[in-house]
C-alpha positions in Angstrom: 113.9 -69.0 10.5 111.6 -66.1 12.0 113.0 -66.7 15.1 116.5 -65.7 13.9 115.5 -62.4 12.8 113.0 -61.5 15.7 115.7 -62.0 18.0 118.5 -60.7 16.8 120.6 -63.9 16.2 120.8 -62.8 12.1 123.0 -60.2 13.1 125.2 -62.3 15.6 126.0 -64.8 13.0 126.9 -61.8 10.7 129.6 -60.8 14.1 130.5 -64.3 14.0 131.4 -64.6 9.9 133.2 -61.1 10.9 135.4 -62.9 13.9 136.0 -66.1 11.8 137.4 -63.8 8.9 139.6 -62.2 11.2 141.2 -65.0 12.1 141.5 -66.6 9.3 143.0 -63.8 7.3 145.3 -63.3 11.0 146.3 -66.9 10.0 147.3 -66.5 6.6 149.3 -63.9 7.3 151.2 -65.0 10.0 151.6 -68.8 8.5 152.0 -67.7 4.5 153.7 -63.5 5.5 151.2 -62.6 3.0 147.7 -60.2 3.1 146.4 -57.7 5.7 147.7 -57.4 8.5 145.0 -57.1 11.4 146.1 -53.2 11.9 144.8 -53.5 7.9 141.7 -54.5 8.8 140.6 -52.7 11.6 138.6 -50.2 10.2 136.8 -52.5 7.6 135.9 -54.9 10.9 135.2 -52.1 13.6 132.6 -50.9 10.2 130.8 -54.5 9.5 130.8 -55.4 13.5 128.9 -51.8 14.2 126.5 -52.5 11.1 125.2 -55.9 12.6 125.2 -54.5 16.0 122.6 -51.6 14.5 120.9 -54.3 12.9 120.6 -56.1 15.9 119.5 -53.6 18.0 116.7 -52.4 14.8 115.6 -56.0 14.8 115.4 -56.4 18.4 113.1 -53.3 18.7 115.6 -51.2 19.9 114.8 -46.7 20.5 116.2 -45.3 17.6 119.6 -44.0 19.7 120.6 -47.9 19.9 120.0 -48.1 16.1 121.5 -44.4 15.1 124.9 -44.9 17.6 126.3 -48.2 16.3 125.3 -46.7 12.8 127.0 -43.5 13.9 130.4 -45.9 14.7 130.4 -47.6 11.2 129.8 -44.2 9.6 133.3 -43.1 11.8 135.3 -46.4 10.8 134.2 -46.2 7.4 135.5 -42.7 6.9 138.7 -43.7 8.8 139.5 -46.4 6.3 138.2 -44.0 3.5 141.3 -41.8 4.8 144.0 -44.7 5.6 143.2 -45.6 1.5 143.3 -42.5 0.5 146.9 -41.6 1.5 148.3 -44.6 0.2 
């Protein structure tokens, strides 16, 4: 279990959960015409994928601009689906 964490693979099973969801929530759209769309999603996904990718790189032992930038990207994807909300 150590081993996950110290090299990172924690967060690519987090970017995994993240793909599967996409495509399963793709899939009940397309095969039931109901819930988000993937253009829905974006944000929330682009936000989650740069989170593990920071966490990745923190756990990994990465200099603090590989931890800041992906952090940086969730922060900007986070505020865009803030803003897509907040006009509907």
């Amino acid at each position: 279990m150590q081993a996950l964490f110290d090299t990172g693979r924690a967060a690519d099973l987090v970017l995994l959960a993240l793909a599967l969801e996409a495509v399963g929530l793709w899939a009940l759209r397309r095969w039931l015409g109901q819930g988000p769309g993937l253009a829905a999603m974006l944000p929330f996904l682009l936000a989650g994928a740069a989170f593990a990718l920071a966490l990745r790189a923190a756990l990994t032992g990465a200099g603090w601009a590989l931890v800041a930038l992906p952090l940086l990207a969730a922060f900007a994807a986070h505020m865009w689906d803030i803003t897509r909300r907040w006009r509907r």
